[in-house]
C-alpha positions in Angstrom: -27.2 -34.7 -28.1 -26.0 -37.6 -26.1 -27.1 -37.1 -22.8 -29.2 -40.2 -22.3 -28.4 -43.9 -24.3 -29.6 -43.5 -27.8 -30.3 -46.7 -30.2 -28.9 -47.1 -33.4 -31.5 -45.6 -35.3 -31.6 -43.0 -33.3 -27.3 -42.4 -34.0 -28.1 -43.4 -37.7 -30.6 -40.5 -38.5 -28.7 -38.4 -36.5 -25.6 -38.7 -38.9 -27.7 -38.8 -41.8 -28.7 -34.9 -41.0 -24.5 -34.3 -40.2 -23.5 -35.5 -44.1 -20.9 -33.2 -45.1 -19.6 -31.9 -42.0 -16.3 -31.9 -40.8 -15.5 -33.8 -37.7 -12.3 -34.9 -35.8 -12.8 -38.6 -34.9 -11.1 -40.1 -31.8 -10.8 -43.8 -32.4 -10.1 -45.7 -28.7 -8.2 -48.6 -29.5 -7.0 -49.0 -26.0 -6.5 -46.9 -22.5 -3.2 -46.0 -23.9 -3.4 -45.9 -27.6 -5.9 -43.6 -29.8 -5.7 -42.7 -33.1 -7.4 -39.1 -34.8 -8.1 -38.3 -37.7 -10.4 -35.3 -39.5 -12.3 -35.3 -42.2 -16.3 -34.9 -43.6 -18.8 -37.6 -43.1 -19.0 -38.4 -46.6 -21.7 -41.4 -47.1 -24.0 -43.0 -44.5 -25.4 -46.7 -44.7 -28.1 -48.8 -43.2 -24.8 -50.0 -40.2 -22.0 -47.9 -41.3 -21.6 -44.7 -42.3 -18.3 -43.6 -44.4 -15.7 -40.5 -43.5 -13.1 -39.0 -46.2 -10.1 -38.1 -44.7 -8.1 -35.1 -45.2 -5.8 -35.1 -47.8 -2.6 -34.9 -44.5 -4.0 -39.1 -43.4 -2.7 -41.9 -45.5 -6.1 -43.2 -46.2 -8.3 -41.6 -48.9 -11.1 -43.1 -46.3 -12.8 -45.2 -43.0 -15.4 -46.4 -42.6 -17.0 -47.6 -38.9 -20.6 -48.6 -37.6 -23.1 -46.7 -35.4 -22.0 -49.4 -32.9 -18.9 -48.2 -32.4 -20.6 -44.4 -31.2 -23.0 -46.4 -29.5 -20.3 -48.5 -27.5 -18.1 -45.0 -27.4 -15.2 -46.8 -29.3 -15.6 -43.7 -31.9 -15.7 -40.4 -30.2 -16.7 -37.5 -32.9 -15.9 -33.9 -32.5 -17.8 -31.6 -35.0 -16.2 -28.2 -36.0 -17.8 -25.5 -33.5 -19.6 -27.9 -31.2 -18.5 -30.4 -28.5 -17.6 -33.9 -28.6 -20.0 -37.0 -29.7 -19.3 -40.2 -28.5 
């Protein structure tokens, strides 16, 4: 999917056809720190777009903007296919 820059609205639609799919999300905080969690894609918004977390994370959810796939700050990995960033 991502082999050339995409805009927002392309990202957006594109996660509007994933809703309901489980996905491991990478989040880079830094070169040395990242944090993943799994879950489904649960809700998508107009700038965000909302996962629910597995019942193992601490949080029920997260939520994170188009933006951050765009920039690569979110990396996703959907079950069966390869990664998304």
């Amino acid at each position: 999917m991502l082999d050339h820059p995409l805009t927002i609205d392309q990202i957006r639609t594109f996660m509007d056809k994933q809703r309901g799919r489980k996905v491991t999300l990478t989040v880079n905080h830094s070169k040395k720190k990242k944090t993943i969690n799994k879950g489904t894609i649960a809700e998508i918004y107009p700038h965000h777009f909302v996962l629910a977390l597995d019942k193992s994370s601490a949080i029920r959810k997260a939520s994170y903007t188009y933006a951050d796939l765009l920039t690569k700050t979110v990396e996703l990995e959907f079950q069966g296919q390869d990664r998304v960033s």
